[in-house]
N, C-alpha and C positions, 0 to 999 in steps of 0.2 A: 607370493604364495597363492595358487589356482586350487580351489575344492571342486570336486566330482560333485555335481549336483550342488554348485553355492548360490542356494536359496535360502530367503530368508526363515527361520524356524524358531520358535518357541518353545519346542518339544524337546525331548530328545530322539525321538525317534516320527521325523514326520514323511509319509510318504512322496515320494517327489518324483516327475519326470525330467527328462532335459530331451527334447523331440530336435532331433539337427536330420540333414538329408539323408536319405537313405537309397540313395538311389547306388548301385555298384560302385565300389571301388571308394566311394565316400566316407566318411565320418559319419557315427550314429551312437547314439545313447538313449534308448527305448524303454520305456517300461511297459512289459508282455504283460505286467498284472501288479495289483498294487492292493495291499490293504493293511488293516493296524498292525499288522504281527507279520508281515512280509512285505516286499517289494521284490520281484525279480526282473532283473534288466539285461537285456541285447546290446553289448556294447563295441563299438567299431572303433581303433583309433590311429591313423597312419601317421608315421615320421613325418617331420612338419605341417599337421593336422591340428586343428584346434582344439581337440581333445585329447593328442597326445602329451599338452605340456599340465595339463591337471597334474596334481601331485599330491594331494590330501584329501582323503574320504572323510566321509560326515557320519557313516553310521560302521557299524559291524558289519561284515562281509562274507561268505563263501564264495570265492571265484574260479567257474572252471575254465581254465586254456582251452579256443581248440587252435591256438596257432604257437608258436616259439616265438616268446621276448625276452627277454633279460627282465629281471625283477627288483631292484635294489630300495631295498626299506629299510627306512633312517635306523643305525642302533642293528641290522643284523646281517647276517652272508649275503650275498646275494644269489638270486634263485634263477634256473631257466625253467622258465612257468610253460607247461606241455599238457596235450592233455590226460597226462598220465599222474596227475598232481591236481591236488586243490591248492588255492592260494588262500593265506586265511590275513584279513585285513580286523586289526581296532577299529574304534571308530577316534579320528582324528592322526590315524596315521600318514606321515611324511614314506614317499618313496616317488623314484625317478624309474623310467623305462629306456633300456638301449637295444635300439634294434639289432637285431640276428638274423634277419634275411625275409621276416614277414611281419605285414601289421600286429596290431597286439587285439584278435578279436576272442572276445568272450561269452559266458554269459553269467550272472551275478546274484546271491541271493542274500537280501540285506534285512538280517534280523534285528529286534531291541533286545535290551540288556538282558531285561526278564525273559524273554522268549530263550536265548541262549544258555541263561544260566538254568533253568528248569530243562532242558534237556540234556547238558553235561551233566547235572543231579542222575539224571536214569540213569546215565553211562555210567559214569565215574562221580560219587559226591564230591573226592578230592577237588577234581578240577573246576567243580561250579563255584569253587572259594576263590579262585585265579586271579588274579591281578597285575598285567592284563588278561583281557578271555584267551586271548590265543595268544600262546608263550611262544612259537613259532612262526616262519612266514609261511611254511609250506609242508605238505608232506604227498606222499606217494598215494594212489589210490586206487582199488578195483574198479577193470571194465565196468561191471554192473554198475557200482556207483555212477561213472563218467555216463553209463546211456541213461540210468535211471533219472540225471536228472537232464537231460536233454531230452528227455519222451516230457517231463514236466514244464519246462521251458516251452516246448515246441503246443504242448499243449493247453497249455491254461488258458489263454486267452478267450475257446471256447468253453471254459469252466464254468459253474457257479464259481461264489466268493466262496463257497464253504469246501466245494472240491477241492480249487489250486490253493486256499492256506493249509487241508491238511494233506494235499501232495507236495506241497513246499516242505512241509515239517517231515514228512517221510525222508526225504534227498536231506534234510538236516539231522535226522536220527543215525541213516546212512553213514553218513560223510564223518562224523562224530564216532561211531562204532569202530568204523574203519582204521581211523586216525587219533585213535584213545593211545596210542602205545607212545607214538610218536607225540601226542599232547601230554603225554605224561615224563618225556624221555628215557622211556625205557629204551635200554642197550641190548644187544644181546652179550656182548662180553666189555672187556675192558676199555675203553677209546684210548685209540691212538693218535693223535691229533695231525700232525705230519703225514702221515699216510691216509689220515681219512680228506684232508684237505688237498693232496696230489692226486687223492680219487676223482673227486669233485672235480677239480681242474682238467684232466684228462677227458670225462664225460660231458661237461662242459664243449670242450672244444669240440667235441663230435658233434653232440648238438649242432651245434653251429653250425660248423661243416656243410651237414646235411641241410638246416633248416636256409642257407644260403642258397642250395638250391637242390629242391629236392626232387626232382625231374632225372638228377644226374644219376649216371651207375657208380655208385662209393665202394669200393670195395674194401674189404674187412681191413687188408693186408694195408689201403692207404689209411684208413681211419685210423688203424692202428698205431701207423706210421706216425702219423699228424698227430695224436695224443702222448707219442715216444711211450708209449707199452707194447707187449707183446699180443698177439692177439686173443690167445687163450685169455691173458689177464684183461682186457679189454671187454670180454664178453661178461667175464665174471662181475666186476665193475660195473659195466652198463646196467645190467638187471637187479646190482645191489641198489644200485644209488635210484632208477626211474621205476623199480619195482615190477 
């Protein structure tokens, strides 16, 4: 068993870097800004890279995609992590990555227990009672979210400490708001489990498809193809499940 950032700690919640090469094309695990109530990291990790075979986080998580990987976390579905999704990580969680046609780079904002549970209190009191915090691996999320916190990532570094923890808390107020429905599991109607896991499967495979290479001209009629739907139900699909 390999941990993201396996330093030694006494805490529960201790800031930490792991600094590897950064030069293109490499492996990287940065911390853009670091303090008691956040860490946010720049992380880089390619198939057979040093940092791809980590498999267990140390703290709480928000992680935004911007590339396509497979996501599989011990105990739930597995997810194709995009940037149209947050991934939401425990702290101490088991998962493995399979590639789909690009590294798996991100960027990561790693809060303590209290820090999370006082702001799913504003959202939702329910969920602040949770155990674990995040009942889910993943859910769907607005543009705004995905740029709001990549202006915060890209920018903190020139921050005070007291700017980027509370633009850190903003992108977690955010991200939270956004993804209340879906932390709560609200439905919109009745699930149907066979057809919502043939959804999956089909958009899944497009994913792929595409993220294998995405320079290529896909067209509707083969993606369609490839997923065995129709195209209409294809489209319908795609923008249920990646929102």
């Amino acid at each position: 068993m390999r941990f993201v950032a396996d330093l030694p700690s006494t805490d529960e919640f201790t800031p930490w870097c792991v600094c590897a090469p950064t030069r293109a094309g490499e492996d990287e695990n940065v911390a853009v800004f670091r303090s008691d109530s956040v860490v946010i990291d720049r992380y880089r990790a390619r198939p057979g890279g040093s940092l791809w075979a980590l498999d267990r986080v140390r703290t709480h998580m928000l992680v935004f995609p911007r590339r396509f990987v497979q996501i599989e976390q011990a105990g739930r579905e597995p997810v194709i992590a995009s940037p149209d999704r947050v991934m939401f990580y425990n702290a101490g969680q088991e998962f493995r990555r399979r590639f789909v046609g690009e590294p798996d780079v991100n960027d990561a904002f790693h809060f303590p227990t209290a820090v999370l549970r006082e702001a799913l209190q504003r959202v939702d009191p329910a969920l602040a009672e949770g155990d674990p915090i995040f009942p889910i691996a993943s859910a769907p999320i607005p543009a705004e979210v995905y740029l709001l916190q990549r202006r915060v990532t890209a920018g903190a570094p020139a921050m005070t400490e007291l700017e980027a923890t509370e633009a850190a808390l903003r992108v977690l107020d955010a991200t939270l708001r956004a993804t209340a429905g879906a932390l709560r599991g609200d439905r919109p109607g009745p699930r149907r489990p066979r057809a919502t896991d043939a959804h999956r499967d089909a958009v899944d495979a497009v994913i792929r498809a595409i993220a294998a290479d995405p320079s290529a001209s896909h067209s509707l009629d083969g993606l369609a193809g490839l997923a065995g739907v129709s195209v209409y139900h294809l489209c319908r699909i795609f923008r249920r499940r990646t929102g």
